[in-house]
KOLLO-321116 format. One record per residue (C-alpha): residue in three letters; chain; x, y, z. Coordinates in Angstrom, 2 decimals. Each point is the difference from the previous one (the first is absolute). Example, Ala and Ser with C-alpha at 12.3 -4.5 7.8 and 13.67 -1.06 7.14 Angstrom:
2
ZAVO code unit       u       v       w
ZAVO  ALA    A   12.30   -4.50    7.80
ZAVO  SER    A    1.37    3.44   -0.66
This chain:
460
ZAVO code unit       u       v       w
ZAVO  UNK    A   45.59   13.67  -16.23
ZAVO  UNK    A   -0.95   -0.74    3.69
ZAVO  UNK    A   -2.88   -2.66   -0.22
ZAVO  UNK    A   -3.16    1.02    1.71
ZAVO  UNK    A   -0.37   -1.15    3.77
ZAVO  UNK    A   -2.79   -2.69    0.91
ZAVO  UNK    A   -1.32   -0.65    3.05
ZAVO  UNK    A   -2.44   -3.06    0.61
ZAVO  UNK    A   -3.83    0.88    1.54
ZAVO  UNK    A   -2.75   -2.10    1.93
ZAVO  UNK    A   -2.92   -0.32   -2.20
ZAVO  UNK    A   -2.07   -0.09    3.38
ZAVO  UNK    A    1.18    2.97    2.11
ZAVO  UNK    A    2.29    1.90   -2.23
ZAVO  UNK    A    3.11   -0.16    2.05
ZAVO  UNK    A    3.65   -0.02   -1.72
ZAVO  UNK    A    2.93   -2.17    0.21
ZAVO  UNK    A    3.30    0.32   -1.88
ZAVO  UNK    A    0.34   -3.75   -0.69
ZAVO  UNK    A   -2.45   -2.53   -0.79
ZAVO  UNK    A   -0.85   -1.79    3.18
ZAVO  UNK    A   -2.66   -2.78    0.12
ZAVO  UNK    A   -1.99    1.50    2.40
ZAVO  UNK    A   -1.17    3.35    0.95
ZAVO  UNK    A    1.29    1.36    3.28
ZAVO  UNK    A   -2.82    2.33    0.76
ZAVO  UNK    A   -3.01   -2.06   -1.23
ZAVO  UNK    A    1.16   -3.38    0.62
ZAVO  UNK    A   -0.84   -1.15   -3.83
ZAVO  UNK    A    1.21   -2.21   -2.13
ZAVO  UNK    A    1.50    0.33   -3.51
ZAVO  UNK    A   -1.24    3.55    0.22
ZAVO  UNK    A    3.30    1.64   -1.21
ZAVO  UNK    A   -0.06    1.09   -3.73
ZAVO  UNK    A    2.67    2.30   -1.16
ZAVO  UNK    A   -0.96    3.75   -1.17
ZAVO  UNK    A    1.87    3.09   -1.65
ZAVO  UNK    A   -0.52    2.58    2.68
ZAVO  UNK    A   -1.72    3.25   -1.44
ZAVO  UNK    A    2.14    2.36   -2.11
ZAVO  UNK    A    1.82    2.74    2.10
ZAVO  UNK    A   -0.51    2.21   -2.81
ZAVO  UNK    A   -3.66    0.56    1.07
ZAVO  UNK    A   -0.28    3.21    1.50
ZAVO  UNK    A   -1.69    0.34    3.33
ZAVO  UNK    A   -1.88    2.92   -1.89
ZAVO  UNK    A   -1.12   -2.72   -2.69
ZAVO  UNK    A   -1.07   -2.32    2.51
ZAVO  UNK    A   -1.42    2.57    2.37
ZAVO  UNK    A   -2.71    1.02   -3.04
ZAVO  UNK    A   -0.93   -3.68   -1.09
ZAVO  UNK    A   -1.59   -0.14    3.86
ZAVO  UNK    A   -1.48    3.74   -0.04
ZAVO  UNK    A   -3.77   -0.31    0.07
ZAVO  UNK    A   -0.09    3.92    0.58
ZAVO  UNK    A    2.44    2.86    0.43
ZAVO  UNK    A   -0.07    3.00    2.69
ZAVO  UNK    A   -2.30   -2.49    2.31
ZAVO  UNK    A   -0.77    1.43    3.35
ZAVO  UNK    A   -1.61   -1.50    3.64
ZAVO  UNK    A   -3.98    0.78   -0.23
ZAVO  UNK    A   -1.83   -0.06    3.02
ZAVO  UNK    A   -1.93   -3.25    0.46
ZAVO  UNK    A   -3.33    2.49   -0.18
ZAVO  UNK    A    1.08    1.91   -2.73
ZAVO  UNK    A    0.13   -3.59   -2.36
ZAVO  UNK    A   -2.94   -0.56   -1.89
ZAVO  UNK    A   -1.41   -3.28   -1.17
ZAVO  UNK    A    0.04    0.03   -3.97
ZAVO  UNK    A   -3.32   -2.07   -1.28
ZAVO  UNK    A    2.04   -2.83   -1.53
ZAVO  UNK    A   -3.16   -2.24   -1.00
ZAVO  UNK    A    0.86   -3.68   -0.41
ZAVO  UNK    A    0.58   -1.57   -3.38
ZAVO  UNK    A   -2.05   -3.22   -0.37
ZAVO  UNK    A    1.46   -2.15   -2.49
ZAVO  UNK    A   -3.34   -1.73   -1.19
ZAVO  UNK    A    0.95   -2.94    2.36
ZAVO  UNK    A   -1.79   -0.50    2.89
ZAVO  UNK    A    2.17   -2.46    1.48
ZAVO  UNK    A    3.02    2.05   -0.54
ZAVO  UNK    A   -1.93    2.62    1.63
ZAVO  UNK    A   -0.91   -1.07    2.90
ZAVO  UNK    A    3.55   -1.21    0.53
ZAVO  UNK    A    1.64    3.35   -0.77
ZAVO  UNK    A   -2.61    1.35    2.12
ZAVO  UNK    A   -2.36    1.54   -2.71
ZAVO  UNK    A    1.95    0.89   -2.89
ZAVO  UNK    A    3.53    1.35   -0.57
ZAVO  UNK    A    1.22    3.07    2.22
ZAVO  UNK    A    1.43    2.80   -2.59
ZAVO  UNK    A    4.13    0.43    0.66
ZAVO  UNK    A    0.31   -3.52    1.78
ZAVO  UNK    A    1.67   -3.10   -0.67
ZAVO  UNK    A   -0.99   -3.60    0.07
ZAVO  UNK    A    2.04   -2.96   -0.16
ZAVO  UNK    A   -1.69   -3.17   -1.53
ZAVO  UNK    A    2.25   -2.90    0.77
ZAVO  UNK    A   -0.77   -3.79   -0.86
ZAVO  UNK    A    1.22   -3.54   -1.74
ZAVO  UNK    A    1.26   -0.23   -3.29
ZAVO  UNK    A   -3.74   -0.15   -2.52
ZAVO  UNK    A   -2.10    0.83    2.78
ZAVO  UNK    A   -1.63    2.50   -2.20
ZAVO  UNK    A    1.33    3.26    1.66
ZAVO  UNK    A    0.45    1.32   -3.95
ZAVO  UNK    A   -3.45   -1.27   -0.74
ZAVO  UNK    A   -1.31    1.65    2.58
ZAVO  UNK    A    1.74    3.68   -0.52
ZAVO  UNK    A   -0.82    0.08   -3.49
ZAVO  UNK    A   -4.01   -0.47    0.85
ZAVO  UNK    A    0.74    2.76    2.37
ZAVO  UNK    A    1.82    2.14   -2.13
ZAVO  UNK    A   -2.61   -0.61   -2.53
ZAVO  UNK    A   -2.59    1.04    2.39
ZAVO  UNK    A    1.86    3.05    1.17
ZAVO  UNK    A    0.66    1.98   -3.30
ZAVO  UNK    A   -4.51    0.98    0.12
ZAVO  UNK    A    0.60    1.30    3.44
ZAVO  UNK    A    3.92    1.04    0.71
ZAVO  UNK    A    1.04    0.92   -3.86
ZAVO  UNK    A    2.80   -1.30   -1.39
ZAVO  UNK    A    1.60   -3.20    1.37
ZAVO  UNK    A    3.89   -0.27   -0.54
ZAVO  UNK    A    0.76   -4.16    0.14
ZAVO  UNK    A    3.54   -0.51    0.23
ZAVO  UNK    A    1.34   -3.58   -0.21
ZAVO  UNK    A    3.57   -1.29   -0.14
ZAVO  UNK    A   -0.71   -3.70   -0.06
ZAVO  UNK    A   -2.70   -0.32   -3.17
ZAVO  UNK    A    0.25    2.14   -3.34
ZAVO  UNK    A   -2.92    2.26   -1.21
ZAVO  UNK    A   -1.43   -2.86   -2.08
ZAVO  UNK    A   -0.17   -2.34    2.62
ZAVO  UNK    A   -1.78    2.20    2.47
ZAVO  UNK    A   -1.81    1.31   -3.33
ZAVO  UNK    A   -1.50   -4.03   -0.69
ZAVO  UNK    A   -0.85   -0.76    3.63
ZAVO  UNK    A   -1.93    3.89   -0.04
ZAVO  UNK    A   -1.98   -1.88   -3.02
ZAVO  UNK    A   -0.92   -2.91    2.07
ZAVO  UNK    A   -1.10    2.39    2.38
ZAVO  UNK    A   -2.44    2.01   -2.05
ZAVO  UNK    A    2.23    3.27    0.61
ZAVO  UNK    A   -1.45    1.91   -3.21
ZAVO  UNK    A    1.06    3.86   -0.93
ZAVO  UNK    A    0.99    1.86    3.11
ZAVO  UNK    A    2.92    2.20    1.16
ZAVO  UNK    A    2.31   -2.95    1.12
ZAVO  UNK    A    3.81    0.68   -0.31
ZAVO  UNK    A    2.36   -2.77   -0.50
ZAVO  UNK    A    3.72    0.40    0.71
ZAVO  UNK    A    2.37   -3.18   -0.45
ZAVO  UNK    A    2.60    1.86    2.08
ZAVO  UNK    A    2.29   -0.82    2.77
ZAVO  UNK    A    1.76    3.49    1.00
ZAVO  UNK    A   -1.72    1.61    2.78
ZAVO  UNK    A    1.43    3.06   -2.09
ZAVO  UNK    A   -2.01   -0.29   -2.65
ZAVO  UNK    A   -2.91   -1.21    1.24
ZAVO  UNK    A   -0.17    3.10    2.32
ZAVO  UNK    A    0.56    2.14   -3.24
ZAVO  UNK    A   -2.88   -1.60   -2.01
ZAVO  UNK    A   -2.37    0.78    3.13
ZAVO  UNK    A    1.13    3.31    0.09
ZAVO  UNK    A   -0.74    0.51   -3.52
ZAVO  UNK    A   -3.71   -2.08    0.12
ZAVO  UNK    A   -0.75    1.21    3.19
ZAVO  UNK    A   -2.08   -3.24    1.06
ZAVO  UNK    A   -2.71   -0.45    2.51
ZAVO  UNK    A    1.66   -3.31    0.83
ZAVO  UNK    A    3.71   -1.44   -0.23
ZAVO  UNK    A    0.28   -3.72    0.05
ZAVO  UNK    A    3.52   -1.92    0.74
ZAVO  UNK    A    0.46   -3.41   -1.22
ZAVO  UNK    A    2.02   -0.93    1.60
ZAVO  UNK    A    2.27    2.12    2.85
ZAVO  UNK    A    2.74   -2.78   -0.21
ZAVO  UNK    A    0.52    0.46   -4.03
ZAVO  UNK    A    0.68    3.88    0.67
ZAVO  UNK    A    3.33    1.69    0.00
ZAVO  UNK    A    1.42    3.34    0.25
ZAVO  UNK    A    3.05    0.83   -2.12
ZAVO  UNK    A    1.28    1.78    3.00
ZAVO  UNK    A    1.25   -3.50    1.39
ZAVO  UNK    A    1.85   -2.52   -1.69
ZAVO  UNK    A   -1.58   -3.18    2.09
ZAVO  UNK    A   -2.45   -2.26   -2.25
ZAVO  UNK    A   -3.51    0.43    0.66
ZAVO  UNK    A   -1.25   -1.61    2.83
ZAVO  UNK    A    2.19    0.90    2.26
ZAVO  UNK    A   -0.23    1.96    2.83
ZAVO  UNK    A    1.45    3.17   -0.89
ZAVO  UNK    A   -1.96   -0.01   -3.00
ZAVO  UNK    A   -3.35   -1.22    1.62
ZAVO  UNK    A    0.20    2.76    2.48
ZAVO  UNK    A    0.92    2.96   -2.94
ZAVO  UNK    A   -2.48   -0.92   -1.40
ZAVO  UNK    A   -2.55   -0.38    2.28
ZAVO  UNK    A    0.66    3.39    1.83
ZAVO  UNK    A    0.18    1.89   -3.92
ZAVO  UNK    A   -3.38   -1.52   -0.41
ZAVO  UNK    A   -1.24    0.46    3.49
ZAVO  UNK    A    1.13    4.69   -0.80
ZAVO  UNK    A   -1.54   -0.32   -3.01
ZAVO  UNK    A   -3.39   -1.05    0.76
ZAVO  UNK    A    0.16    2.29    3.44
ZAVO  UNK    A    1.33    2.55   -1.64
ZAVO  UNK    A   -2.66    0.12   -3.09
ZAVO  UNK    A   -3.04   -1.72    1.76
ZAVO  UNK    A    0.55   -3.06   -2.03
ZAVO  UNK    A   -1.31   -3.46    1.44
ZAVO  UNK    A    2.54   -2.74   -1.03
ZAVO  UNK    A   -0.56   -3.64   -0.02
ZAVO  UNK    A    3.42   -2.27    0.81
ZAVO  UNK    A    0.01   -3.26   -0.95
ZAVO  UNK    A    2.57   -2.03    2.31
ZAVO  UNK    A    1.34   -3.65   -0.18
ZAVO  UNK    A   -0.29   -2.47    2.94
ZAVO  UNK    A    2.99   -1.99    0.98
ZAVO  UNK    A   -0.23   -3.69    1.00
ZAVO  UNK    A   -1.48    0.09    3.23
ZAVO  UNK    A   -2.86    2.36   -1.44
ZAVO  UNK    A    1.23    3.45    0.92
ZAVO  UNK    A    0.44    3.00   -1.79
ZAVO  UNK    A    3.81   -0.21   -1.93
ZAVO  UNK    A    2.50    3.27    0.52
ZAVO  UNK    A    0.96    1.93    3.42
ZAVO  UNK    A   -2.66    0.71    2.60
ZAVO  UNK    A    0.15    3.64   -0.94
ZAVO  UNK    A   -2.11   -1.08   -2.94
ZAVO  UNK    A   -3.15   -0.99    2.24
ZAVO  UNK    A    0.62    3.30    2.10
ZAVO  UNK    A    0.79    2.24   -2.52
ZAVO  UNK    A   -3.99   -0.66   -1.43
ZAVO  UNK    A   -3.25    1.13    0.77
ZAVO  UNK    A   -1.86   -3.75   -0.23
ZAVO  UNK    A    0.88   -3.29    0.04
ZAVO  UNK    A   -1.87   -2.40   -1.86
ZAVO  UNK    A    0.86   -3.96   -0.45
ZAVO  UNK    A   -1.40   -1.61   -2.68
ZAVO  UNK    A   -0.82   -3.95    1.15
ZAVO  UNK    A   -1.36   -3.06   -1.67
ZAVO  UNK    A    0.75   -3.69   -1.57
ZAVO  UNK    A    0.52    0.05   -3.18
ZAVO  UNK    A   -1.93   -3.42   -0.13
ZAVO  UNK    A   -3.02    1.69    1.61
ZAVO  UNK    A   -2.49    3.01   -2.11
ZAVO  UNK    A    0.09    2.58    3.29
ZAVO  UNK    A    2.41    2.59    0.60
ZAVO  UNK    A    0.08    1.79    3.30
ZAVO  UNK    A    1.98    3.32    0.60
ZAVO  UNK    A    0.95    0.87    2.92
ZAVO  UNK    A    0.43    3.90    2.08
ZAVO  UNK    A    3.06   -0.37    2.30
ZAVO  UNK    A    0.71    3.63    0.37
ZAVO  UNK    A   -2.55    2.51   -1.25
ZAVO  UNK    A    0.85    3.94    1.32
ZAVO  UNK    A   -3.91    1.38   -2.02
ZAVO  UNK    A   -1.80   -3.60    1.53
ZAVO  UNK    A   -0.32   -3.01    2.41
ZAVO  UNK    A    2.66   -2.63   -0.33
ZAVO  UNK    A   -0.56   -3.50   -0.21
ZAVO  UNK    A   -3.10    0.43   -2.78
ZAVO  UNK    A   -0.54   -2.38   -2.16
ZAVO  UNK    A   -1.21   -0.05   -3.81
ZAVO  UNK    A   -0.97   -3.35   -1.87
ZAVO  UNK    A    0.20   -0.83   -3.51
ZAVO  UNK    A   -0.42   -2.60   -2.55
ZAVO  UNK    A    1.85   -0.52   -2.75
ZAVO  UNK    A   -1.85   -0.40   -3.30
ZAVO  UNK    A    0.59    0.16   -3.73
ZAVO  UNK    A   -0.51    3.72   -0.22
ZAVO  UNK    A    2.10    1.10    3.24
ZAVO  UNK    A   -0.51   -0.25    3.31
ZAVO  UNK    A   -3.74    0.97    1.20
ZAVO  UNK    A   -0.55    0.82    3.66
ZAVO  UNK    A   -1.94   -2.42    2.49
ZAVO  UNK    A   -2.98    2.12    1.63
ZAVO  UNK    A   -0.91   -3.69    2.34
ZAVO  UNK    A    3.22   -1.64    0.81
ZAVO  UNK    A   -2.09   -2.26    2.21
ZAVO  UNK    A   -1.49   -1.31   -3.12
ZAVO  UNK    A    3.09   -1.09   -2.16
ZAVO  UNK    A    1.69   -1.46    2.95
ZAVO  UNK    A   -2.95   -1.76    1.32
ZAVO  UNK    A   -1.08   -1.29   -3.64
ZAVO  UNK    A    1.69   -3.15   -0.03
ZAVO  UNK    A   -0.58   -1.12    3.73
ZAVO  UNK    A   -1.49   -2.95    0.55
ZAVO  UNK    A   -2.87   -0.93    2.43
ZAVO  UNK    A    0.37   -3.21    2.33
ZAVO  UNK    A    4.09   -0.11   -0.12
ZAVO  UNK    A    2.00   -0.92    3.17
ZAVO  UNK    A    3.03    2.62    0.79
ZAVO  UNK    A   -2.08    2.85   -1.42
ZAVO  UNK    A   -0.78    2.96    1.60
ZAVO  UNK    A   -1.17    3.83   -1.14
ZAVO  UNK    A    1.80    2.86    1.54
ZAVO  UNK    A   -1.43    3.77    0.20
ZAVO  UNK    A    3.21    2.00   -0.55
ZAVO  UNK    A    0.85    3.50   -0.44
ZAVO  UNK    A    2.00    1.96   -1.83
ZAVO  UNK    A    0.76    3.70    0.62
ZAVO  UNK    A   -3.61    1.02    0.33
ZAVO  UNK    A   -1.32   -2.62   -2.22
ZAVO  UNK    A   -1.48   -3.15    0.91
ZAVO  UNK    A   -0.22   -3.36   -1.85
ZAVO  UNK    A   -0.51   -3.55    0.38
ZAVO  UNK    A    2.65   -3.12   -0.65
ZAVO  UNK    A    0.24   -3.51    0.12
ZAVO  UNK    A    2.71   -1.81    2.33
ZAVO  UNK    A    0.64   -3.41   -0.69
ZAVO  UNK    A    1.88   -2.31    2.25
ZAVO  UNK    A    0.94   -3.52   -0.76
ZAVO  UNK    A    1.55   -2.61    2.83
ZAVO  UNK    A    1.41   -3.17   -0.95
ZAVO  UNK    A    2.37   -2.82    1.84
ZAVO  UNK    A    3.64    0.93   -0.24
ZAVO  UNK    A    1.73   -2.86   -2.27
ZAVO  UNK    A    3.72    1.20    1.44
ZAVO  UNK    A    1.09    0.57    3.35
ZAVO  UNK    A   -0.27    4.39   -0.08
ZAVO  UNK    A   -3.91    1.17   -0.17
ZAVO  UNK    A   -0.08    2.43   -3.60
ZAVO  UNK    A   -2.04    3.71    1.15
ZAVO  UNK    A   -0.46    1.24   -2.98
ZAVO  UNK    A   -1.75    3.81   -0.26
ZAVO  UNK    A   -1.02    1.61   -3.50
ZAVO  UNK    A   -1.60    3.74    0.89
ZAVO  UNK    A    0.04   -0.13    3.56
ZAVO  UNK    A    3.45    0.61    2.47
ZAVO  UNK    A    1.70   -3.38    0.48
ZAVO  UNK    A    1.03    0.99    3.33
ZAVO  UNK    A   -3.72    0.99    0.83
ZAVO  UNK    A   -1.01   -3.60   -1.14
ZAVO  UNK    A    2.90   -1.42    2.16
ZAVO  UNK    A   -1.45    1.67    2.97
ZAVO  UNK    A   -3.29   -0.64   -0.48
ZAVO  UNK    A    0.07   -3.88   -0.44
ZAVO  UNK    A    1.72    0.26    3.03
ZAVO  UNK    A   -2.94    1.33    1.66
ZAVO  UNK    A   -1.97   -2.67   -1.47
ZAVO  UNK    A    2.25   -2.44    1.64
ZAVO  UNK    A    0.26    1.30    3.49
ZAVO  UNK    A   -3.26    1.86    0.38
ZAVO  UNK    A   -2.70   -2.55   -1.87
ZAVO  UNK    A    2.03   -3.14   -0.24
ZAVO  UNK    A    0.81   -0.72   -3.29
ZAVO  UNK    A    2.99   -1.98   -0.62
ZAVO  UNK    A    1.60    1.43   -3.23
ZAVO  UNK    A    3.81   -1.01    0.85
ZAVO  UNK    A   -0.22   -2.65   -2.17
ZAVO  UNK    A   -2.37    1.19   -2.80
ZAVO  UNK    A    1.13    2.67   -3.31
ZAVO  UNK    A   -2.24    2.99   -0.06
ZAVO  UNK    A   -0.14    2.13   -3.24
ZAVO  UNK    A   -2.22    3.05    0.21
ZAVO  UNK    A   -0.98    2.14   -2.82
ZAVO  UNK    A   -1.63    3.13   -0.84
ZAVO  UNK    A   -1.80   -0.64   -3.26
ZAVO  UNK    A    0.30    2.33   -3.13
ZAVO  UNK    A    3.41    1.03    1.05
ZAVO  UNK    A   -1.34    2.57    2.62
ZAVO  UNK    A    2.72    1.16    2.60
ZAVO  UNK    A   -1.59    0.51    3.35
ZAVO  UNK    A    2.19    1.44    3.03
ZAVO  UNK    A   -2.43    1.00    2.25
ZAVO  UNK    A   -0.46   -1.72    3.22
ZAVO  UNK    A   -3.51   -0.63   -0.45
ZAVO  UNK    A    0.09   -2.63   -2.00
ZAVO  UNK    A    1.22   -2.00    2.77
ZAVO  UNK    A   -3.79   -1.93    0.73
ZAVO  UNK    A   -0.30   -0.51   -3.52
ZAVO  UNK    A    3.26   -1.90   -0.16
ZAVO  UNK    A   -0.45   -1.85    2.96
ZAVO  UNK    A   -3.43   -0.91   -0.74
ZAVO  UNK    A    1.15   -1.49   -3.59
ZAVO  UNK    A    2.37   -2.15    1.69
ZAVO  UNK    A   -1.69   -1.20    2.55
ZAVO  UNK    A   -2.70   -0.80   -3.00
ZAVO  UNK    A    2.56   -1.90   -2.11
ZAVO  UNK    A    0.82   -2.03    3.10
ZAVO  UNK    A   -3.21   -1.14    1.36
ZAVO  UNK    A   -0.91   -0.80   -4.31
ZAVO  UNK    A   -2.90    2.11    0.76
ZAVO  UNK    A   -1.11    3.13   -1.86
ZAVO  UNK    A   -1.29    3.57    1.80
ZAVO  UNK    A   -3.73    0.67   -0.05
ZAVO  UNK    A   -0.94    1.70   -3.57
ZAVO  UNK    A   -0.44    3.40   -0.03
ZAVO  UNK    A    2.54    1.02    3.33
ZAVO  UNK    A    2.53    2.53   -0.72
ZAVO  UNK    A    2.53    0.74    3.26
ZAVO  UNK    A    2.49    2.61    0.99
ZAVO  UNK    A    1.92    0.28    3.15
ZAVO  UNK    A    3.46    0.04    1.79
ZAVO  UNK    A    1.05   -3.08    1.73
ZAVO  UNK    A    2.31    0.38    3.65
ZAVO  UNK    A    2.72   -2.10    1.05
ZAVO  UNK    A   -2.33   -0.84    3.16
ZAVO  UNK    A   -3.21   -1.07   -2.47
ZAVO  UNK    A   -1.49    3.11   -0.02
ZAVO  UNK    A   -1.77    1.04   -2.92
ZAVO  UNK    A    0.65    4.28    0.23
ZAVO  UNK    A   -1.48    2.73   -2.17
ZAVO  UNK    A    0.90    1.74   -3.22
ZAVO  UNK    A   -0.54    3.31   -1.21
ZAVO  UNK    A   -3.05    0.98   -2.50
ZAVO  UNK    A   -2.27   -3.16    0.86
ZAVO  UNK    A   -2.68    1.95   -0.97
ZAVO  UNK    A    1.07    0.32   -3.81
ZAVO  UNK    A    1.42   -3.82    0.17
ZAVO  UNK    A   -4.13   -0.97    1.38
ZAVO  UNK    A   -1.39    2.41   -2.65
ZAVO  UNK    A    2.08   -1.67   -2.69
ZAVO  UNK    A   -0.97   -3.33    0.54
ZAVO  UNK    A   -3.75    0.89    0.50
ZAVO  UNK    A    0.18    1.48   -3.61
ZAVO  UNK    A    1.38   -3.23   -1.43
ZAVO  UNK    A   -2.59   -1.88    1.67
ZAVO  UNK    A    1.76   -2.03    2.37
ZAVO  UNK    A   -2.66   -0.82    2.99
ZAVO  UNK    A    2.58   -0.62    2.83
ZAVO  UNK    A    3.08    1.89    1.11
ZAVO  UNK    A    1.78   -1.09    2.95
ZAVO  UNK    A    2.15    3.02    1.36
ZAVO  UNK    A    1.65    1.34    3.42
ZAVO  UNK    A   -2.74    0.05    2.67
ZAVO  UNK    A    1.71    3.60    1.22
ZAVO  UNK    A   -0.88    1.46   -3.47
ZAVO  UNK    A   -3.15   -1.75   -0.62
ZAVO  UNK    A   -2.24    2.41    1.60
ZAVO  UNK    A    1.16    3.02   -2.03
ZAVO  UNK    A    0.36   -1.82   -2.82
ZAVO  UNK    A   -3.73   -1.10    0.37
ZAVO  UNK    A   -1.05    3.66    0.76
ZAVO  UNK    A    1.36    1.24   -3.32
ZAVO  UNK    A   -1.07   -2.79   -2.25
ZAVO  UNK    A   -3.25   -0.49    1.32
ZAVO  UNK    A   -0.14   -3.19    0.30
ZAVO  UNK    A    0.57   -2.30    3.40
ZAVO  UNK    A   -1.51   -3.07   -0.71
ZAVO  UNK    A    3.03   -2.00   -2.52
ZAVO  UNK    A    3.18    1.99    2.07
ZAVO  UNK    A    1.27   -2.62    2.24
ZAVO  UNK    A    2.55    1.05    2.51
ZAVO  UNK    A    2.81   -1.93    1.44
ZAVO  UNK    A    2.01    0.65    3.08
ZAVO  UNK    A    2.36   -2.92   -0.50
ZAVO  UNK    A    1.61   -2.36   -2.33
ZAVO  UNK    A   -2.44   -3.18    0.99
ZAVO  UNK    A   -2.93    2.35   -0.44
ZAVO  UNK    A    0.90    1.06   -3.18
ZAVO  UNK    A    0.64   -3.99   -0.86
ZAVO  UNK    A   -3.27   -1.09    1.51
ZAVO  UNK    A   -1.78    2.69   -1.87
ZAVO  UNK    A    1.47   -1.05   -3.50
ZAVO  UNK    A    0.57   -3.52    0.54
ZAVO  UNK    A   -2.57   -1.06    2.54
């Protein structure tokens, strides 16, 4: 009997080599290679043309002619995952929930799906990493009493599609898209071939029967979603589910939302009972922060459309070895890099010899230019051993020439910080005079054109 050929496949793009080779040709990766049974000839092209088929006898419509069904939003008793999703789930689409190993991604879909079954009916919760008992004791810590909740300890995308067909559920949870296979490949699950048949069964199914479906996805070492790039393209949303384990928040993150804005962010704190959503993210980040400490400074961020306030600490010390430590927690390292040398060239701070570490506290990850004045100004404060006036909160990009240039939504930033009760906000001079306009108050904004202004005005 002829044994059955193998080729070997890129976990990261999907391309296919006859030999093992330690790195990919087309992608460039490493140890990518992982030998797969190709799929079975046998399959029909009839077969496989009806697993795809969301509809048969399908013809053009005029773009006029189309009429918007009223497919009302789901909300899944969240707000947090709400406002990330964009107000609820969108009937027929599907969401991809990727994050760290006990992040709480299962904690979190089984509030939801809890949530769900008074609103959306039935909720089918298939999981192919924990049996029915185990999600059946964590529902108990969760207070999930006597409603129509599904679990299915199965990992055939086969069968789980026949046991929604039979429920017919208002929801269809995944847990988790790596642990699927079809039995029309051979490869493990995991891999690509199997990721993607599963995905796009999954992605027909809840098209083709107006089914939202929630994905849960693994993150590889670097933090990004595991399995080919089709994965994050195949799928309606995107959400990335951050946090330290060490710390009680949990932030999830929109990077792709087709029914919503992209970039939203949700907050939540882990407690005994699940995770409960933050309504003041200010608050628990600020909580701790204390008054009269050198190398700290409060930033007014924003994320998506939602603005909060964080704490960025800096801390400069003499270098005991020859190379000068830079050390960034939250913030770009490369941004930091550039911006102490600013400090050196433009205001004259000699930080060659000297180790800066610069953290965001409560394990907050900001990206956003504008929290260039805020680290600045906490270095500079750590330097000179002398701590920013109480009650200043800052925001603001910083130039390679010293300039201090605006950011978008100062008005929400100034708002923000008014509401928290923070007296002085030093900010962009260009967008001080709208931002002024639309919080109604002129007298604590202080503008800055230029590095040294902004320095005089915190440190003077």
């Amino acid at each position: 009997m002829k044994a059955a050929k193998t080729v070997f496949v890129c976990q990261t793009c999907g391309a296919q080599a006859p030999k093992w080779m330690g790195r990919c040709d087309d992608c460039g990766a490493w140890n990518s290679l992982v030998e797969e049974t190709p799929q079975d000839p046998s399959v029909s092209a009839a077969v496989a043309e009806h697993r795809y088929a969301r509809a048969t006898g399908t013809l053009a419509r005029r773009y006029a002619d189309v009429a918007l069904a009223d497919a009302a939003r789901i909300g899944t008793g969240i707000d947090e995952l709400d406002r990330v999703l964009g107000g609820g789930v969108v009937p027929g689409s599907l969401v991809l929930l990727g994050g760290e190993p006990g992040i709480g991604k299962s904690t979190l879909l089984l509030q939801a799906a809890a949530n769900l079954t008074s609103s959306a009916g039935p909720v089918l919760y298939a999981s192919g990493e924990e049996s029915e008992h185990q999600i059946k004791s964590r529902g108990d810590r969760l207070g999930v009493g006597d409603v129509p909740l599904f679990l299915l300890a199965e990992t055939c995308v086969e069968r789980i599609l026949e046991e929604a067909a039979r429920l017919k559920p208002g929801l269809l949870i995944v847990d988790s898209i790596q642990t699927v296979f079809s039995m029309r490949f051979q490869s493990p699950p995991g891999s690509v071939g199997q990721v993607r048949e599963a995905a796009t069964q999954l992605l027909f199914h809840a098209k083709s029967h107006n089914v939202p479906t929630i994905l849960v996805g693994h993150v590889t070492k670097d933090g990004s979603l595991a399995g080919p790039k089709v994965l994050e393209h195949v799928v309606d949303t995107v959400l990335y589910f951050e946090g330290d384990r060490h710390h009680t928040h949990r932030v999830i993150r929109a990077v792709k939302n087709r029914f919503g804005a992209v970039s939203e962010l949700g907050v939540f704190e882990m407690t005994g009972t699940g995770l409960q959503g933050v309504a003041n993210p200010s608050m628990l980040f600020l909580s701790e922060r204390a008054e009269g400490t050198p190398g700290s400074a409060v930033l007014c961020c924003i994320e998506g459309s939602r603005p909060f306030l964080v704490e960025v600490q800096a801390l400069v010390s003499t270098s005991v070895f020859g190379n000068a430590r830079r050390t960034a927690v939250g913030i770009d390292p490369g941004r930091l890099a550039l911006l102490l040398a600013v400090l050196e060239k433009r205001a004259g701070l000699h930080l060659a010899g000297d180790d800066v570490y610069v953290n965001v506290a409560g394990g907050m990850t900001v990206d956003e230019t504008a929290a260039d004045l805020s680290v600045v100004a906490a270095v500079v404060s750590s330097v000179r051993n002398r701590p920013l006036p109480p009650g200043t909160a800052m925001f603001g990009e910083v130039g390679l020439s010293g300039e201090v240039r605006v950011v978008p939504q100062a008005a929400l930033r100034v708002r923000e910080a008014l509401q928290m009760g923070f007296t002085r906000i030093v900010l962009p001079s260009a967008g001080a005079t709208g931002a002024a306009a639309a919080a109604g108050d002129r007298d604590r904004l202080v503008g800055v054109r230029t590095l040294a202004e902004a320095l005089d005005a915190l440190l003077a």
